[in-house]
KOLKOL-887544 format. One line per 10 residues: number of its first residue (from 1); their letters; for each residue x, y, z of N, C-alpha, C. Coordinates in steps of 0.02 Angstrom, whole numbers, plus 50000, padded with zeros to 5 digits. Example, Ala and Ser with C-alpha at 12.3 -4.5 7.8 and 13.67 -1.06 7.14 Angstrom:
# residues 2
1	AS	50660,49716,50390,50615,49775,50390,50660,49835,50390 ~ 50642,49888,50354,50684,49947,50357,50645,50002,50394
# end
This chain:
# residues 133
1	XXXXXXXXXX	49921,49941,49329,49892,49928,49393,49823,49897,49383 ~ 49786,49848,49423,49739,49823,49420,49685,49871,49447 ~ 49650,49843,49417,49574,49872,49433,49540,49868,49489 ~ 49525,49893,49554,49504,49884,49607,49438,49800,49603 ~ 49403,49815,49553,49374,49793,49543,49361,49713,49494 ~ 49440,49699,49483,49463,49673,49425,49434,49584,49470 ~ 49455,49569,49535,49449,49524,49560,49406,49518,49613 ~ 49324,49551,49586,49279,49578,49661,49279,49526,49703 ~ 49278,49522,49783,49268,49494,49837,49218,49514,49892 ~ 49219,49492,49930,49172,49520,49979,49215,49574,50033
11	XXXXXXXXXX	49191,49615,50059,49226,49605,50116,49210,49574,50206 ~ 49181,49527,50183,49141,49477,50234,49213,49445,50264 ~ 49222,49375,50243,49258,49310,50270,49336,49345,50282 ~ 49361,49361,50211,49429,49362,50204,49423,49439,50175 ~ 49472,49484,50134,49498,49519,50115,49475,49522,50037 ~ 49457,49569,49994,49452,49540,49922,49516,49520,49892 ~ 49512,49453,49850,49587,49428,49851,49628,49457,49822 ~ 49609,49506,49779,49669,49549,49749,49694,49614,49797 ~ 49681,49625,49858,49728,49649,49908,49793,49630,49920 ~ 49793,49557,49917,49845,49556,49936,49908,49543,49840
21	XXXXXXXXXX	49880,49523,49816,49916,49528,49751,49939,49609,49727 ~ 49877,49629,49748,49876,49712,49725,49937,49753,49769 ~ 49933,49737,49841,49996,49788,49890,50049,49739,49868 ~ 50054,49676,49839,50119,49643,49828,50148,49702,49736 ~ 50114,49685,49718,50118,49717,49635,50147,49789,49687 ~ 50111,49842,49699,50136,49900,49701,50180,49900,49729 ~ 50214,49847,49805,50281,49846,49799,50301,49847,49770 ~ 50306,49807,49727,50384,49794,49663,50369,49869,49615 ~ 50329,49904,49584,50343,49974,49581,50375,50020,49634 ~ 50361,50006,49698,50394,50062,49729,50476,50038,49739
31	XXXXXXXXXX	50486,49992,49747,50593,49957,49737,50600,49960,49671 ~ 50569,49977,49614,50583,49990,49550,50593,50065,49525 ~ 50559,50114,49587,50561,50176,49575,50634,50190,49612 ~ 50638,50165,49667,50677,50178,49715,50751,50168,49679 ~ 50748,50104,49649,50806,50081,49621,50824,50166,49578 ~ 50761,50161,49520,50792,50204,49481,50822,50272,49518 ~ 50789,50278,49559,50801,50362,49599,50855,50359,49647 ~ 50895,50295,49650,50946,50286,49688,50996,50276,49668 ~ 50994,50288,49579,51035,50279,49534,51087,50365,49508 ~ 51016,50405,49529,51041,50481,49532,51081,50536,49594
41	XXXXXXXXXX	51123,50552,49567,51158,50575,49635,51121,50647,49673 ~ 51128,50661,49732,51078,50701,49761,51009,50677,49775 ~ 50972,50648,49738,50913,50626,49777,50930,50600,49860 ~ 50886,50626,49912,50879,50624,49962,50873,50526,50001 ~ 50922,50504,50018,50913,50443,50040,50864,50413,50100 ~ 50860,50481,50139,50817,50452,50182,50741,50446,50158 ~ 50729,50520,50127,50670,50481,50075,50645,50414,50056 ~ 50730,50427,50005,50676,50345,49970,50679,50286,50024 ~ 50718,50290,50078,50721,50240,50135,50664,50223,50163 ~ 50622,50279,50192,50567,50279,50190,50514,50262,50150
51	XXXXXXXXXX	50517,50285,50099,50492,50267,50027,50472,50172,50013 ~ 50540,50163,50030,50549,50078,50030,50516,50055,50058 ~ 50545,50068,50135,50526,50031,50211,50448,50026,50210 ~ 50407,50085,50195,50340,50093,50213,50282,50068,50121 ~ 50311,50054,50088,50301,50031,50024,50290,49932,50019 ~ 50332,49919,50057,50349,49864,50067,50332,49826,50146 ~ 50312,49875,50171,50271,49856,50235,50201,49833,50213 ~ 50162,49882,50185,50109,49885,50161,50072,49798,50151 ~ 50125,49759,50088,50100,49698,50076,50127,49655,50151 ~ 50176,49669,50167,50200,49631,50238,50154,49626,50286
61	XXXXXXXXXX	50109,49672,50296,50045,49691,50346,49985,49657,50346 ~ 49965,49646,50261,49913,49639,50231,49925,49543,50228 ~ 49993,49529,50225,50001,49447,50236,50002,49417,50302 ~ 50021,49467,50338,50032,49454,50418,49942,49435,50435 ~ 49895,49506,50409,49825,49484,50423,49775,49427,50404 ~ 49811,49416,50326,49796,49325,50306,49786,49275,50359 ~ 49838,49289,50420,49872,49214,50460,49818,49246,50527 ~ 49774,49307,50531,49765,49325,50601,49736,49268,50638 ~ 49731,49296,50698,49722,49223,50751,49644,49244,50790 ~ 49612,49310,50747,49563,49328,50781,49554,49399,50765
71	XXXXXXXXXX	49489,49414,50752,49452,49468,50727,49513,49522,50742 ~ 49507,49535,50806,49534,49602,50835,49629,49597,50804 ~ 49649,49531,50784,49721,49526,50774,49706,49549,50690 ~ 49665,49540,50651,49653,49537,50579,49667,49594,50570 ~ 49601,49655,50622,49597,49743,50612,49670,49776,50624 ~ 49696,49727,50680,49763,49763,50683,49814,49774,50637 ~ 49809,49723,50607,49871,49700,50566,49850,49771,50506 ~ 49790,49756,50490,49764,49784,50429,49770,49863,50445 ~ 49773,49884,50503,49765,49949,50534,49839,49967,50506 ~ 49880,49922,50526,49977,49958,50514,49969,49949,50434
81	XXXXXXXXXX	49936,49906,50391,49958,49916,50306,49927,49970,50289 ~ 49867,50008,50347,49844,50066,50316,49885,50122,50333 ~ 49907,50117,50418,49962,50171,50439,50008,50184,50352 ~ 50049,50124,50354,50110,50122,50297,50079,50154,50244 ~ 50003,50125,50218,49996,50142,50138,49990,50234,50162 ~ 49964,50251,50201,49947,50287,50221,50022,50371,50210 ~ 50091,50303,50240,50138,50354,50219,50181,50338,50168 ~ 50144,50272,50129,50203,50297,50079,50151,50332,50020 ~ 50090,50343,50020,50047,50392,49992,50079,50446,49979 ~ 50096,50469,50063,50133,50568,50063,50186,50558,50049
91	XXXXXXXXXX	50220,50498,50058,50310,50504,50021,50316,50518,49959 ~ 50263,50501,49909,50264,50487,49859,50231,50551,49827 ~ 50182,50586,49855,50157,50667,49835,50224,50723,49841 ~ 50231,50702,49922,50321,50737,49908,50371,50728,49857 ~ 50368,50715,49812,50406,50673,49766,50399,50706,49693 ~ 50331,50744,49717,50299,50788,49646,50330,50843,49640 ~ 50299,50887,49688,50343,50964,49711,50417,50974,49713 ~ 50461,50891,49751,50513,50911,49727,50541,50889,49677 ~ 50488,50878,49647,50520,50876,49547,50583,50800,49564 ~ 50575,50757,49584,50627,50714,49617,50608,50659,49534
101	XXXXXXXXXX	50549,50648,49515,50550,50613,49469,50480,50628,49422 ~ 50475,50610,49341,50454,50636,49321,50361,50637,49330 ~ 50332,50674,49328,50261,50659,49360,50220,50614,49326 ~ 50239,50561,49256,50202,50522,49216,50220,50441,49259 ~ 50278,50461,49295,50295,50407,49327,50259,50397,49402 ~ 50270,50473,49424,50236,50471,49503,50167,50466,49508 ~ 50118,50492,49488,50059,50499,49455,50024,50428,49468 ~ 50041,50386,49434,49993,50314,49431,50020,50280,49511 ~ 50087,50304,49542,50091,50262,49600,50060,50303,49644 ~ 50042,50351,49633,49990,50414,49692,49919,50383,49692
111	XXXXXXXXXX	49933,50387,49626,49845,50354,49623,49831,50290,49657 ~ 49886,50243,49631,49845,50160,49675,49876,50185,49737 ~ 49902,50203,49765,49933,50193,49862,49864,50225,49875 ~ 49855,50299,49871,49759,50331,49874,49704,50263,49880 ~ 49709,50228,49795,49657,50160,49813,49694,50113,49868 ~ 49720,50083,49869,49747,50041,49930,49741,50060,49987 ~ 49733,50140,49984,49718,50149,50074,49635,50132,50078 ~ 49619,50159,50040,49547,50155,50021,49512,50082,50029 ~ 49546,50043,49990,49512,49976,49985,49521,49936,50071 ~ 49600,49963,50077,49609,49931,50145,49562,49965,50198
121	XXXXXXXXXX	49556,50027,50208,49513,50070,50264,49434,50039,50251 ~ 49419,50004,50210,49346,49994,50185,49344,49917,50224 ~ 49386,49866,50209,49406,49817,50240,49407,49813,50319 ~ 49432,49832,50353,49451,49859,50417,49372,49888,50460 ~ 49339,49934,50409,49274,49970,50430,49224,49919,50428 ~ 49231,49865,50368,49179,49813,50366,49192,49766,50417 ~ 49250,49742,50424,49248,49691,50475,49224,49715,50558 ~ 49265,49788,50553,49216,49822,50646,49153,49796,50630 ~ 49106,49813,50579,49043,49809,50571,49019,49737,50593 ~ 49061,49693,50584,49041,49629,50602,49059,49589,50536
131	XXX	49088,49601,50484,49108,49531,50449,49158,49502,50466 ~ 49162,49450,50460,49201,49354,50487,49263,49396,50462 ~ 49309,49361,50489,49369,49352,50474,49377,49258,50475
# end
């Protein structure tokens, strides 16, 4: 996973540019987890459905806000990739307790969805403040 910091930006004009590389990257871990965990019988489908759907929203949200047509359309957009990061965060803590996969695996995707809400909620708070979109 990259370094929050690996590609610093502002959060003035645009987004720091590794937001959107960064929620694209942790997609493809979360349809890579999914795959594997959909490979085992009994794991819970609606889970990882969820798991998916809101994993993969995340960068969908964060590209939708690229194209906004205006401040208040930018926060919005950016507001639903935080809703999403937001649940596939707890999908993915649920995931610990029920022992569903091993914790060296779950562990590093707990950690960046945590930064991604983070970086995105920081984004969102700067632009209310008044930076450009």
């Amino acid at each position: 996973m990259k370094n929050a910091n690996s590609k610093a930006g502002g959060l003035g004009k645009n987004p720091p540019p590794n937001i959107v590389e960064r929620t694209f990257d942790f997609a493809v871990l979360v349809i890579q987890l999914c795959v594997k965990l959909d490979e085992r019988p009994g794991v819970g489908r609606v889970l990882m459905s969820q798991i998916l759907r809101a994993g993969t929203s995340v960068p969908a949200n964060v590209e939708e806000a690229q194209a906004a047509q205006s401040k208040a359309d930018f926060v919005s957009k950016m507001s639903i990739a935080l809703k999403e990061a937001r649940e596939i965060h707890l999908g993915l803590r649920l995931l610990v307790p029920a022992k569903v996969a091993p914790d060296d695996v779950l562990k590093p995707l707990i950690q960046e969805a945590d930064e991604i809400k983070r970086v995105i909620g920081a984004i969102i708070i700067s632009t209310k403040r008044g930076g450009e979109v």
